[in-house]
Every structure is written in structure tokens, then in C-alpha cells.
Backbone as numpy.savetxt, mean C-alpha at the origin, in Angstrom:
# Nx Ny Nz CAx CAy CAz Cx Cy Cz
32.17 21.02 -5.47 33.21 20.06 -5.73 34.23 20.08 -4.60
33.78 20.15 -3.65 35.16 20.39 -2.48 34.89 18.96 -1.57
34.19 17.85 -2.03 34.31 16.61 -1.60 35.44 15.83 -1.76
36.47 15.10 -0.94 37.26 14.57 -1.34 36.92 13.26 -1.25
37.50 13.18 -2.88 37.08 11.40 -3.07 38.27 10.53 -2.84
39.11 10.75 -2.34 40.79 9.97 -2.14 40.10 8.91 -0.95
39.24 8.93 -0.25 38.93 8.83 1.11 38.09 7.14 1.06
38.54 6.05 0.78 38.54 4.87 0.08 38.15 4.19 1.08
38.23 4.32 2.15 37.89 3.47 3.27 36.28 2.92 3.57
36.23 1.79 3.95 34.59 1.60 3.71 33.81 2.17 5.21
32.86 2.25 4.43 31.83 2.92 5.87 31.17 1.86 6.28
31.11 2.09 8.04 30.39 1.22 8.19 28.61 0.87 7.70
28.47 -0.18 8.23 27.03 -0.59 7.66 26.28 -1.71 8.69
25.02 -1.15 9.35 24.62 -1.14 10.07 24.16 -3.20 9.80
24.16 -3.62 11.13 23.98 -5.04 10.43 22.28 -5.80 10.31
21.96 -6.02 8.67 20.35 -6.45 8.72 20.27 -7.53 8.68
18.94 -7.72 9.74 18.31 -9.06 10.00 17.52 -9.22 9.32
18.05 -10.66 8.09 17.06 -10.86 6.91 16.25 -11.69 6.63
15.95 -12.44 8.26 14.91 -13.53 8.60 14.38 -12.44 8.99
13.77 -10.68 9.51 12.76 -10.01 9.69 12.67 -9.25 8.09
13.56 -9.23 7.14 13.62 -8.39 6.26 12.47 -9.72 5.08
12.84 -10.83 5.32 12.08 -11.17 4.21 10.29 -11.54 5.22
10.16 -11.96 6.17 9.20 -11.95 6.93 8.17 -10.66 6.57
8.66 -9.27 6.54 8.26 -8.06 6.20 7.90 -7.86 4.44
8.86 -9.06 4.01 8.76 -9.29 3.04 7.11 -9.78 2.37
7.09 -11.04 2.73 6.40 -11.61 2.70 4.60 -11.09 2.80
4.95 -10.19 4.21 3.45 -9.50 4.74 3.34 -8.77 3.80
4.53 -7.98 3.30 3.84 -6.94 1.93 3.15 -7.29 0.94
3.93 -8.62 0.37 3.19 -8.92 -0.73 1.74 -9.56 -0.55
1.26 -10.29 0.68 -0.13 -10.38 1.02 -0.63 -9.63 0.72
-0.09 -8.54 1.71 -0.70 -7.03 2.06 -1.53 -6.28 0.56
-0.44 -6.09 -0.37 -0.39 -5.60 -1.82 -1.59 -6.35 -2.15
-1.22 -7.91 -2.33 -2.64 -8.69 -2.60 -3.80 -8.43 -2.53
-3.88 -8.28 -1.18 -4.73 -8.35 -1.03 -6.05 -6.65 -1.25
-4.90 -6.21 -0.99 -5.52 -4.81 -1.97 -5.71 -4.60 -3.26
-4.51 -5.20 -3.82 -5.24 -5.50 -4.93 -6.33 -5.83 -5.60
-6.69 -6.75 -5.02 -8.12 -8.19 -5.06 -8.89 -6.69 -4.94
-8.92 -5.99 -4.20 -9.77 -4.76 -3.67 -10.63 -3.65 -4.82
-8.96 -3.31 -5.27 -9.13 -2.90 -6.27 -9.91 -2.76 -7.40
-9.47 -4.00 -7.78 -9.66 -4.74 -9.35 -11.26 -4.93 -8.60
-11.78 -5.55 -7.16 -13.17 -5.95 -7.24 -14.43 -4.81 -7.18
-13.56 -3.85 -6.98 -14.21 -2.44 -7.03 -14.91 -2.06 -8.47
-14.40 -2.56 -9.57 -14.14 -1.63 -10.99 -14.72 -3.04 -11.32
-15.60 -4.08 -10.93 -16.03 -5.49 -11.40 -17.65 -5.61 -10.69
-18.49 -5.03 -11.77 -20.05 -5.10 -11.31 -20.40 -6.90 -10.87
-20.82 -6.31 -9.25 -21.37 -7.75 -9.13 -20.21 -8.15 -7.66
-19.05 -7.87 -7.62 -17.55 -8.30 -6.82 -17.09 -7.62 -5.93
-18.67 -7.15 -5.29 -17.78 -5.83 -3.99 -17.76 -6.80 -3.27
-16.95 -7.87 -2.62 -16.89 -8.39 -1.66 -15.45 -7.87 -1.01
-15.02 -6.50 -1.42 -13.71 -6.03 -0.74 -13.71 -5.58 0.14
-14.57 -5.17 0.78 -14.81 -4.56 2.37 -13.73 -5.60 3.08
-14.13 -6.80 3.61 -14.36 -7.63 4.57 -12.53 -7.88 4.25
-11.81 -8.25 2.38 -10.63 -8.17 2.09 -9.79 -6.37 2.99
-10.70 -5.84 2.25 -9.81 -4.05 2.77 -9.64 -4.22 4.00
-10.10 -4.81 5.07 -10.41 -4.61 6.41 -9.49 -5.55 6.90
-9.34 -6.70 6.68 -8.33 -7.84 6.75 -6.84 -7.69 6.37
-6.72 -6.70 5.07 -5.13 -6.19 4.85 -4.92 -5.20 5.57
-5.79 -4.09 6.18 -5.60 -3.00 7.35 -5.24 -3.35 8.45
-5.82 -4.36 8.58 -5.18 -4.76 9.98 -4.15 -5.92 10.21
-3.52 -6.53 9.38 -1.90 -7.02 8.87 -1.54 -5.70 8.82
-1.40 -4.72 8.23 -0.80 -3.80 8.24 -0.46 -3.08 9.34
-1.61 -2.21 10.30 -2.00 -2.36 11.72 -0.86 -2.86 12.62
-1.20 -4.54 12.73 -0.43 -5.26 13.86 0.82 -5.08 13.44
1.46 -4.87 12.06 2.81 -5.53 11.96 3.65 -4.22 11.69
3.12 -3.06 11.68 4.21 -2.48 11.35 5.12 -1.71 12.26
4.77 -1.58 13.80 5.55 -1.52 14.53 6.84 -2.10 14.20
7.17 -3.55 13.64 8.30 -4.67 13.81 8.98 -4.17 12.27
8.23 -3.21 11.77 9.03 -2.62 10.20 9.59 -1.43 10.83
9.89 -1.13 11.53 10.13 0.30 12.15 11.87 0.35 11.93
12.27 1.40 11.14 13.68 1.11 10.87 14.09 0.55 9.75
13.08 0.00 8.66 13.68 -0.67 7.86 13.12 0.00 6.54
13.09 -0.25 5.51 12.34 0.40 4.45 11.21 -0.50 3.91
10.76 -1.26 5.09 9.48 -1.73 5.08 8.51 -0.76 5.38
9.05 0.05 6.53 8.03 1.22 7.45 7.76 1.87 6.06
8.45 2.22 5.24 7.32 3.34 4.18 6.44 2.50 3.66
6.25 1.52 3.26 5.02 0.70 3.05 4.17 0.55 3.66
4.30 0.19 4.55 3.27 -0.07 6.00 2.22 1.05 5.91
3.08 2.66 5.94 2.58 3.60 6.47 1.78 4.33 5.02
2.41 3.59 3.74 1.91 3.61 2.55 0.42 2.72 2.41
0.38 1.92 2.66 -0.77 1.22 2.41 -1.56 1.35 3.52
-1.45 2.02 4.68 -2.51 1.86 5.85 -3.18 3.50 4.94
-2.42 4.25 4.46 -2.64 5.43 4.11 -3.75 5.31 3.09
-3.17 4.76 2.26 -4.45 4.26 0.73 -5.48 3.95 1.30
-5.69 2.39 2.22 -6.65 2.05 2.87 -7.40 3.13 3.34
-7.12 3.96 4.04 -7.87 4.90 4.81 -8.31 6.03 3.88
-7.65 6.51 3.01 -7.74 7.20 1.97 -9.19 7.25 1.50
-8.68 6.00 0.78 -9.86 4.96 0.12 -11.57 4.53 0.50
-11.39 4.38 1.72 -12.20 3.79 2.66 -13.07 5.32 2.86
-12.03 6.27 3.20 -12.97 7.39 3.14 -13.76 8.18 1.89
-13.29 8.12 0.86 -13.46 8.29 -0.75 -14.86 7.46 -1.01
-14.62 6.39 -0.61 -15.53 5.04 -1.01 -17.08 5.63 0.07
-16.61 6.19 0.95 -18.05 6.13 2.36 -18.37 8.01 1.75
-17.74 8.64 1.32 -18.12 10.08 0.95 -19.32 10.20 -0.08
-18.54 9.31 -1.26 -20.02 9.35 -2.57 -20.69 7.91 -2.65
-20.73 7.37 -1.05 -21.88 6.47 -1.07 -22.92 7.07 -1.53
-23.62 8.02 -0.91 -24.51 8.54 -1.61 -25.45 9.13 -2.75
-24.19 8.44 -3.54 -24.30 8.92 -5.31 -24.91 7.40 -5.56
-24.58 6.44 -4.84 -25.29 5.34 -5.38 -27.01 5.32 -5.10
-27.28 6.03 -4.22 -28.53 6.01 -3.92 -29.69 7.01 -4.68
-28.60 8.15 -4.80 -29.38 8.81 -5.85 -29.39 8.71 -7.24
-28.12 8.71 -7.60 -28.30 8.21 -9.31 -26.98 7.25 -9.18
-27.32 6.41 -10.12 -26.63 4.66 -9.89 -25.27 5.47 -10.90
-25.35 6.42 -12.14 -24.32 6.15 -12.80 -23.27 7.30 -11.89
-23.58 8.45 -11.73 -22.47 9.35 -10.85 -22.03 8.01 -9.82
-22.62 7.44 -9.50 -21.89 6.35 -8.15 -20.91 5.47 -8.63
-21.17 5.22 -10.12 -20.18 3.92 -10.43 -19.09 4.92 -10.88
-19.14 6.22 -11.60 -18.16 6.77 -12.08 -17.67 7.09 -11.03
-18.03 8.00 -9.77 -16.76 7.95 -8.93 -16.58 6.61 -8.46
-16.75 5.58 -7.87 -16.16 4.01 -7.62 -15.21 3.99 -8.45
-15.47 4.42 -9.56 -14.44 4.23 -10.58 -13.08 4.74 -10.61
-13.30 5.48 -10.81 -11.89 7.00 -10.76 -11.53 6.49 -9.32
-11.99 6.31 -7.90 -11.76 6.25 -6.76 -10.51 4.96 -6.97
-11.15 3.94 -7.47 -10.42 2.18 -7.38 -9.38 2.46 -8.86
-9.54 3.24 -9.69 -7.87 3.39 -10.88 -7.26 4.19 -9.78
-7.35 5.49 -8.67 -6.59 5.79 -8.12 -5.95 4.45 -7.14
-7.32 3.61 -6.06 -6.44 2.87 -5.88 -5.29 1.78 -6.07
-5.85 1.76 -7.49 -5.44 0.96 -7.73 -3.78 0.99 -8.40
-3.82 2.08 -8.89 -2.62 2.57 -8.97 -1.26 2.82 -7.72
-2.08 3.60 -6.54 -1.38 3.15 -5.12 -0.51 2.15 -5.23
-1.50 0.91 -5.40 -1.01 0.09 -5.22 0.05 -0.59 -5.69
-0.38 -0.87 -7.31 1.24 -1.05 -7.97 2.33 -0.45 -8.23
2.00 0.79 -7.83 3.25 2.22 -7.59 4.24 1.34 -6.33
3.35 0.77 -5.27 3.97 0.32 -3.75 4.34 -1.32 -4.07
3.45 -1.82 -4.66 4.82 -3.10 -5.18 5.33 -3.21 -6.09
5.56 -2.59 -7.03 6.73 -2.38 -7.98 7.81 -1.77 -6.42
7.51 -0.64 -6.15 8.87 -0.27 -5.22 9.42 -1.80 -4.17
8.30 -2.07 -3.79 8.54 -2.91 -2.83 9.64 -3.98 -3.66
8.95 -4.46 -4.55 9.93 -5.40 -5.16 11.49 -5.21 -5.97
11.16 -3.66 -5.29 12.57 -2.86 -6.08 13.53 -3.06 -4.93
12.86 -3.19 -3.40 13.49 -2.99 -2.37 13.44 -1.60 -1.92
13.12 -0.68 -2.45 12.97 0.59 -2.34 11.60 1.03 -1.38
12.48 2.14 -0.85 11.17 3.07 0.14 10.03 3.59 -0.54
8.96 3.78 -0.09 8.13 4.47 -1.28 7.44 5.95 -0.24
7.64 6.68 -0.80 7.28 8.45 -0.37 5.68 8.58 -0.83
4.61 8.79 0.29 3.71 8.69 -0.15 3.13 10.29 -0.36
């Protein structure tokens, strides 16, 4: 308790540019999208067409997050390139369960895409909180 609170004066505050803040905006929620779509097509017999989606939000993510650098966009960026890769590696590890027995393959696919999938709405709920997300 040896903070003094008498001390009323405002602090400064650094000034944000909110034609890049909603721009950053914007890419997230693709971004999210489009992982999403990923997700959900993972855990949907018949709907793996998420590769070609996963690969397309990695690299929006990729190009743009240099220009989030500084903002509390960067924990997203570095949040979802993370899942992606995560994921991507999870997904290429027990390929091989599909070849040998079909059901160990769908159960991990499974458990693999509720984890991602969870990632994901953990990172836009924050996002839409405005909040950083700690991965």
C-alpha cells in the first residue's frame, strides 16, 4: 500500500491508428473464419476440403502480421499461425492411423479439430473483446 493515489494527473497515451486497428480487424475475423470452416470440416465425414482453407488463412496470417506488430493484434497473429502449425502437425502425425485402422484415425481427427477448434473461439471471443490472447 505505499502507492500514492492523490496523483490525478492523466498519463499519457500513446496515439492509435484505427484505420490499421480495424483493417487488423477485419483480417482476424477472416482469419478466425476461416479456421473455423477448418475446424468444424474436420469433425464432418465427407468435408475435408480444409487443407487448401488452412493454407489460405496461414498465409493472411503470414503476410500481415508484421503490420500488427505493436498492437494487440500481434497476439493473434502469432496465436493462430501457432494453432495452424500446431494442427497441421497433429493432423500429418496420426495420418497414419487412417491407413491402418479407419476408427483410431477418426478418433484422433477428432480430439485433434475439438482442440482446434476450441483455439479458435478462445481467439475470437478475445479478439472481439479487444483483448490480447496468451497462447
Amino acid at each position: 500500500m505505499s502507492e500514492d493515489f492523490t496523483d490525478v494527473t492523466p498519463k499519457a497515451v500513446a496515439p492509435v491508428d484505427l484505420a490499421l486497428l480495424q483493417r487488423l480487424n477485419t483480417i482476424g475475423v477472416i482469419s478466425y473464419v476461416l479456421h473455423l470452416l477448418v475446424a468444424v470440416a474436420a469433425m464432418v465425414p465427407g468435408a475435408q476440403f480444409g487443407t487448401t482453407l488452412l493454407i489460405v488463412a496461414l498465409l493472411i496470417d503470414w503476410t500481415q502480421r508484421d503490420s500488427a506488430e505493436g498492437t494487440w493484434h500481434a497476439s493473434h497473429f502469432r496465436y493462430r499461425i501457432r494453432s495452424v502449425v500446431t494442427a497441421g502437425v497433429l493432423y500429418l502425425v496420426t495420418l497414419p492411423l487412417w491407413a491402418l485402422l479407419l476408427l483410431p484415425g477418426m478418433i484422433a481427427w477428432i480430439i485433434i479439430s475439438v482442440w482446434f477448434l476450441y483455439r479458435i473461439a478462445t481467439g475470437f471471443i478475445a479478439m472481439n473483446k479487444g483483448q490480447e490472447i496468451h497462447a
